[in-house]
ZAMARGU-4260 file (C-alpha; in steps of 0.2 Angstrom, whole numbers, plus 5000, padded with zeros to 4 digits):
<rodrens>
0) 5101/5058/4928 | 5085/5050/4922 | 5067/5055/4925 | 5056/5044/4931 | 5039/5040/4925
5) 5033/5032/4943 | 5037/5052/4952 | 5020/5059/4945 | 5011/5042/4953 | 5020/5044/4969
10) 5015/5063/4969 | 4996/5057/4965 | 4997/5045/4980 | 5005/5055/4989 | 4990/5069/4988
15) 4976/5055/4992 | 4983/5045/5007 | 4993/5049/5022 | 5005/5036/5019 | 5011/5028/5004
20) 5026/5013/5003 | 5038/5011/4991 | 5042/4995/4983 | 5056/4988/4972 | 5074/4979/4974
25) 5087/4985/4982 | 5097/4999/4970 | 5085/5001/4959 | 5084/5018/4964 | 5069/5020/4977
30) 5079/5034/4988 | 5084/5042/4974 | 5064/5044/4969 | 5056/5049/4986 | 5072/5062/4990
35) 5068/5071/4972 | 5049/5071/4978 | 5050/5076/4995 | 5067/5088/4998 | 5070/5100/5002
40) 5057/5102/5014 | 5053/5086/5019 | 5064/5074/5030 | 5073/5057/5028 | 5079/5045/5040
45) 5088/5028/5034 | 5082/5016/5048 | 5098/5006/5043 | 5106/5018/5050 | 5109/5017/5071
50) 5109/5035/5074 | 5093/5038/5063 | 5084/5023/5072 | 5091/5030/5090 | 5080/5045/5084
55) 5066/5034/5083 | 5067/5026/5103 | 5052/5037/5104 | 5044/5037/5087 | 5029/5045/5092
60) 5039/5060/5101 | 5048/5061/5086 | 5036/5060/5073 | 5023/5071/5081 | 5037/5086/5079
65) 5038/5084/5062 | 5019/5081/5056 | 5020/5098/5045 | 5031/5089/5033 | 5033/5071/5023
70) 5046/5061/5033 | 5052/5047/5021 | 5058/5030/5032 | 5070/5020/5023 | 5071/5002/5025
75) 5058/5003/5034 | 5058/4982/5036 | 5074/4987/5051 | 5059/4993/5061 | 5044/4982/5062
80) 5035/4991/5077 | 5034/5006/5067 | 5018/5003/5061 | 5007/5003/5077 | 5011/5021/5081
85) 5013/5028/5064 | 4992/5023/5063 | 4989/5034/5080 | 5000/5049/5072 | 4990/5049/5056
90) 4974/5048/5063 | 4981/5063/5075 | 4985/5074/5060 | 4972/5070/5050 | 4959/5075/5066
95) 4969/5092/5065 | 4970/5092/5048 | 4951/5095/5048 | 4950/5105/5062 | 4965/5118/5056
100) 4960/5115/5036 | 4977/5110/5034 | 4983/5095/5025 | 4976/5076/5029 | 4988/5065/5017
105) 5005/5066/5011 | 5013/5062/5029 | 5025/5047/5025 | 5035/5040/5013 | 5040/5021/5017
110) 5054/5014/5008 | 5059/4995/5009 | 5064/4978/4998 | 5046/4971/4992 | 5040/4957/5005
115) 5024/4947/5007 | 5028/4949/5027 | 5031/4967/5024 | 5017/4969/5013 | 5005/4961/5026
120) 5010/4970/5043 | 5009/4987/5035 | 4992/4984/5026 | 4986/4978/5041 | 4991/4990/5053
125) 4987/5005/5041 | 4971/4999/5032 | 4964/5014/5025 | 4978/5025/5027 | 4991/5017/5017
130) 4995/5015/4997 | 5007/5005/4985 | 5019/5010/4972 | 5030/4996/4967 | 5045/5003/4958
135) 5056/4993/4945 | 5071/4996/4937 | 5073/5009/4921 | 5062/5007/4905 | 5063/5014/4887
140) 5053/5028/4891 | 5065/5033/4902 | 5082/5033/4895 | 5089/5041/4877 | 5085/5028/4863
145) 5106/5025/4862 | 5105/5014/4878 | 5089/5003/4876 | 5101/4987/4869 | 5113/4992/4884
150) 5094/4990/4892 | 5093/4975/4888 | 5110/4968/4888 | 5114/4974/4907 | 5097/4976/4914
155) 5086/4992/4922 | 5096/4994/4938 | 5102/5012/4934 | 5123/5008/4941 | 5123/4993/4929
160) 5115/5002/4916 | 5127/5016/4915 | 5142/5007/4921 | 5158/5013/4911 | 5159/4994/4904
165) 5151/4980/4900 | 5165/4972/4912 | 5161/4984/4925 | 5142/4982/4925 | 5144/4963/4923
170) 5154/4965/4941 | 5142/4975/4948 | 5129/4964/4946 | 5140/4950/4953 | 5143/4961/4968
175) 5124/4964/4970 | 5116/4944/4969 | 5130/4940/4979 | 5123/4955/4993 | 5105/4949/4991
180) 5112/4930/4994 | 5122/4935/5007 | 5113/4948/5017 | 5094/4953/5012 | 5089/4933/5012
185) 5096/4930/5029 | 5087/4945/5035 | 5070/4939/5027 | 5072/4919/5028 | 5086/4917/5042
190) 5085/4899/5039 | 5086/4897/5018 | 5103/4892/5012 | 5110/4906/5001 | 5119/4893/4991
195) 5105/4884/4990 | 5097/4899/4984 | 5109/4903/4971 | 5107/4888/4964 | 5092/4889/4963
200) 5090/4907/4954 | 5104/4900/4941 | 5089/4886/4937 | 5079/4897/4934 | 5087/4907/4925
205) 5089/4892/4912 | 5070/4891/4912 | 5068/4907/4907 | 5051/4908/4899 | 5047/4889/4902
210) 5033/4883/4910 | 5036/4876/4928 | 5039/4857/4935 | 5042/4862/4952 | 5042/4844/4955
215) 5057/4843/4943 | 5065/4858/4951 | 5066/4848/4969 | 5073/4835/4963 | 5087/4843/4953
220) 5091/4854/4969 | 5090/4839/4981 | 5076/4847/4991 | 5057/4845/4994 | 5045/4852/4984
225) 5038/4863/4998 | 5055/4871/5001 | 5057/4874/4981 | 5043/4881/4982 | 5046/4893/4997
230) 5062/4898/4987 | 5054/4904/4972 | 5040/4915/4982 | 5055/4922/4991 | 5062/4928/4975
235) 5046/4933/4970 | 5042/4942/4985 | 5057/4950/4983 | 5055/4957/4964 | 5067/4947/4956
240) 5056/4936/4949 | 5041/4934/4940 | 5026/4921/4940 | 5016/4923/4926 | 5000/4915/4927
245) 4990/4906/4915 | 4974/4912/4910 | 4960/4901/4913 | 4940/4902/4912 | 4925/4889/4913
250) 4927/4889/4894 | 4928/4871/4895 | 4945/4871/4884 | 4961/4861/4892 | 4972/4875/4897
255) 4988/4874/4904 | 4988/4878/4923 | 5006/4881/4927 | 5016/4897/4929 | 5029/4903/4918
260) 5042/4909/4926 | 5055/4923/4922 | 5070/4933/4931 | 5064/4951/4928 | 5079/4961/4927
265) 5088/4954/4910 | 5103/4961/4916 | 5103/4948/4932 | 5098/4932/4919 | 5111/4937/4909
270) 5125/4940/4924 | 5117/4920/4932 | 5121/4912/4914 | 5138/4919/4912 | 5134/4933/4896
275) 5142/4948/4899 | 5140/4957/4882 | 5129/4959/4867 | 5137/4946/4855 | 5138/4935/4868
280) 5119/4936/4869 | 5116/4936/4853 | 5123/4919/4852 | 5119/4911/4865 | 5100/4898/4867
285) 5092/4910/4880 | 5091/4926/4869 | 5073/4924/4864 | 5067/4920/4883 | 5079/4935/4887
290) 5071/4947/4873 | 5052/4939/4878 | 5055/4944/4896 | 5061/4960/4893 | 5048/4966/4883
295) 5035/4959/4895 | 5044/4969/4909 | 5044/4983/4898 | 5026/4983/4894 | 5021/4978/4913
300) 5031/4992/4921 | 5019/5005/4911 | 5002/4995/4912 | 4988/5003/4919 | 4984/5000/4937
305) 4972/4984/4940 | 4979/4977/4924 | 4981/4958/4926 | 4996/4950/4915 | 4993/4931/4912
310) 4998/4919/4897 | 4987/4909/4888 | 4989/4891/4880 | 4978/4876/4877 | 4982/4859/4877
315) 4981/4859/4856 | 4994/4872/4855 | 4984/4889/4855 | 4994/4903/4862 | 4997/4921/4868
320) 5013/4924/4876 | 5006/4939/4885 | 4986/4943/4890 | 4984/4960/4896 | 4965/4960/4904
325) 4960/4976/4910 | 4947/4979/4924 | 4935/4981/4915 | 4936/4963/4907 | 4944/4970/4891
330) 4960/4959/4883 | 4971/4964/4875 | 4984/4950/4867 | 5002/4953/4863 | 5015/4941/4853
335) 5032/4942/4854 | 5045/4941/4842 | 5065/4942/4841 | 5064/4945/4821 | 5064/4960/4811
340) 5052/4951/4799 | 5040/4945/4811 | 5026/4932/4807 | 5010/4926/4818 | 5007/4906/4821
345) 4991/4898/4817 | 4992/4895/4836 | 4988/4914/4839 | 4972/4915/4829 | 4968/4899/4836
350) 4971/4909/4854 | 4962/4924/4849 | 4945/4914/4843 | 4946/4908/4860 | 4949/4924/4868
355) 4942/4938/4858 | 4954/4952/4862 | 4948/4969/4857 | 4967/4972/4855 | 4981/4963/4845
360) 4998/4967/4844 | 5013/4958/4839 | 5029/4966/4847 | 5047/4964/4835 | 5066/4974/4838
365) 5060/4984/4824 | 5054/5004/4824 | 5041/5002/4811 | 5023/5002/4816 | 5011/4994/4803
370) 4995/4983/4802 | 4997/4964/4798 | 4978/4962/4795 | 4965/4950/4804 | 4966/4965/4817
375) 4984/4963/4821 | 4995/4978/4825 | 5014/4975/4821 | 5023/4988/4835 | 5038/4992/4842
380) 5044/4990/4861 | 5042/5009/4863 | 5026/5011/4854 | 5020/4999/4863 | 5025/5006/4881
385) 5019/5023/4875 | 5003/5017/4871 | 4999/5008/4885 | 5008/5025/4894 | 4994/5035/4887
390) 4980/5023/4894 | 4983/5026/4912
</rodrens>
C-alpha cells in the first residue's frame, strides 16, 4: 500500500554484504519490506513459528541447500545459535562465489525487534559480513499529503495509520503496548515488571521533550535509579524511545549534559496520555513536545547515514532543539515551531554564535518555504525531509 523509502537501502546493502538485519518495532512493517525485496525467488522462514524452526534442527543442512537465493529469517532473536553457523555458510558461499564468479553478498535477510543484546551477538559473530538498516514507522515522504495530520495524530505504525477510525486505531495501539508489556519485555528482560514498565512509559510520556532527572523518575516509580535506568534503555533498545543527547565540546561554555527524552512514535505518546483524536490534541499541554517529536522523527528517519542528532543548550539559555552534525563535522541547526507565524528567540542566535552551523532552518505546520534572514530558512516538514532526502 505504501512504498517505502528504506527498500532501495536495503537493495544497496543487500548488493555489498552477505547479510544485512533488519531493525524496527514490532508491526511497523519489516516482513512486509524484506518479502517485497526478496519474493518471489527468495525464501522466508518465521522462526516464531515451530514448524519453520523444526526446519532449522540442522541449520547448516538446510541453509547449504538454499545458498542460490536470499532466505529472510524472521525474528530471528527465537533462535540465538543461528549466528555461529550462518558465519561458516557465508564464508562457504563466498569461497564459491569466487571460484564459480557467482554472487558473494545478498544471502540473508534477518528480521527482528531492535536489541542491544541482539545487536551485539550478531555483530560479533558476523564482523565483516553483516550490515544494519534500522526501519521506523511511515513518514511524509511516504504517504498522500491527506494523511500527514492522521500521521501525526495516530502515529507511523501503518495498521494505526490507516485504521477505519480514530476509535479503532486508538484500540490498536492499546492492543499493541499492552503485547510489547506483556510479551516482547518478558522475552527480552524476564525479570522487569510490566506494570512497572507501563508506568514508567506513561512517565515518560508526560516528559515528552524534557530534559531528564532520572533521580526524580526513581523516586516517583519507588525504584532505584539503576533499575530506572535499565527501564529506559530497554525501551530504547527497543525503538520506542528516543535519547537525545546534548551536544557538548571543550568550548568551555556550561552546557547542559542530560538527555532529552522522547517516545518516538506520536501515535503511542498520544495513546499513553489518553488523546485519541485531533482536537483532543490540539488542546491538550503536550501538543508542542508532540509536534517537536514528530518532526524530529520525521527528519531523523531521512538523515544521511553517519549523521549524529544531538540538542544544544547552555546554562544562560542558548538553544537549538535539534543539531544535525554530519561526518564531516558540518552542523546543521533546526528550530522547531507549532505556529504558522513562526519567530526565532534570541536564544537561537545566541546558540548559533556558539555553534556556527553552515545550515539554519526553522521548521513550522505551514507549506510555505521562505528566508527569515541572518541565514535562517523558514521550511516546512516535507521540504525539509526532502532536502535532507536529497543529501544521502
Amino acid at each position: 500500500m505504501f512504498t517505502r523509502l528504506k527498500r532501495q537501502e536495503l537493495q544497496n546493502a543487500l548488493l555489498r554484504s552477505p547479510s544485512v538485519v533488519l531493525l524496527g518495532p514490532r508491526q511497523v512493517g519489516k516482513t512486509t519490506l524484506a518479502l517485497d525485496v526478496a519474493l518471489p525467488d527468495g525464501g522466508y522462514l518465521d522462526l516464531e513459528s515451530p514448524e519453520d524452526r523444526n526446519k532449522l534442527s540442522n541449520v547448516e543442512q538446510y541453509l547449504r541447500a538454499r545458498l542460490d537465493r536470499l532466505i529472510v529469517l524472521d525474528e530471528v532473536q527465537r533462535l540465538p545459535t543461528l549466528f555461529e553457523p550462518l558465519r561458516g555458510l557465508i564464508d562457504q558461499a563466498r569461497r564459491a562465489g569466487v571460484a564459480n564468479s557467482a554472487r558473494s553478498n545478498g544471502f540473508y535477510l534477518l528480521l527482528g525487534p531492535a536489541s542491544l543484546d541482539l545487536i551485539q551477538r550478531s555483530s560479533e559473530t558476523l564482523a565483516g559480513r553483516i550490515a544494519f538498516i534500522e526501519l521506523s514507522g511511515l513518514h511524509r515522504l511516504e504517504v498522500p499529503s491527506g494523511l500527514w495530520d492522521d500521521l501525526w495524530v495516530r502515529g507511523g505504525f501503518p495498521q494505526s495509520l490507516t485504521a477505519m477510525s480514530d476509535a479503532d486505531s486508538v484500540l490498536w495501539r492499546r492492543d499493541f503496548t499492552r503485547t510489547y508489556l506483556e510479551r516482547d519485555v518478558a522475552q527480552f528482560a524476564p525479570r522487569t515488571s510490566a506494570e512497572l514498565l507501563r508506568r514508567f512509559w506513561t512517565m515518560l510520556a508526560h516528559l515528552q521533550g524534557s530534559t531528564l532527572n532520572m533521580a526524580q523518575l526513581a523516586r516517583n516509580l519507588d525504584v532505584d535509579t539503576r533499575t530506572a535506568n535499565g527501564y529506559l534503555d530497554l525501551l530504547t533498545d527497543l525503538l520506542l524511545t528516543r535519547k537525545l543527547a546534548p551536544w557538548h565540546s571543550n568550548q568551555g561554555k556550561r552546557l547542559v549534559k542530560s538527555h532529552r527524552v522522547y517516545i518516538r512514535d506520536t501515535g503511542l505518546l498520544h495513546s499513553l496520555l489518553g488523546i485519541t483524536d485531533m482536537d483532543a490534541l490540539l488542546s491538550h499541554p503536550i501538543v508542542g513536545a508532540s509536534w517537536e517529536g514528530h518532526v524530529i522523527e520525521s527528519l531523523l528517519a531521512v538523515a544521511p547515514d553517519g549523521t549524529q542528532p544531538s540538542f544544544y543548550r547552555s546554562n544562560a539559555g542558548a538553544e537549538i532543539d535539534l543539531l544535525l552534525t554530519w561526518p564531516n563535522g558540518e552542523h546543521w541547526a533546526i528550530e522547531i515551531k507549532r505556529s504558522t507565524t513562526p519567530k526565532v528567540e534570541r536564544g537561537f542566535y545566541s546558540a548559533c554564535e556558539d555553534i556556527q552551523p553552515s545550515q539554519k532552518w526553522l521548521i513550522y505546520p505551514g507549506t510555505e518555504c521562505y528566508p527569515l534572514g541572518d541565514g535562517i530558512e523558514v521550511m516546512s516538514v516535507h521540504a525539509a525531509m526532502q532536502a535532507l532526502d536529497a543529501a544521502r
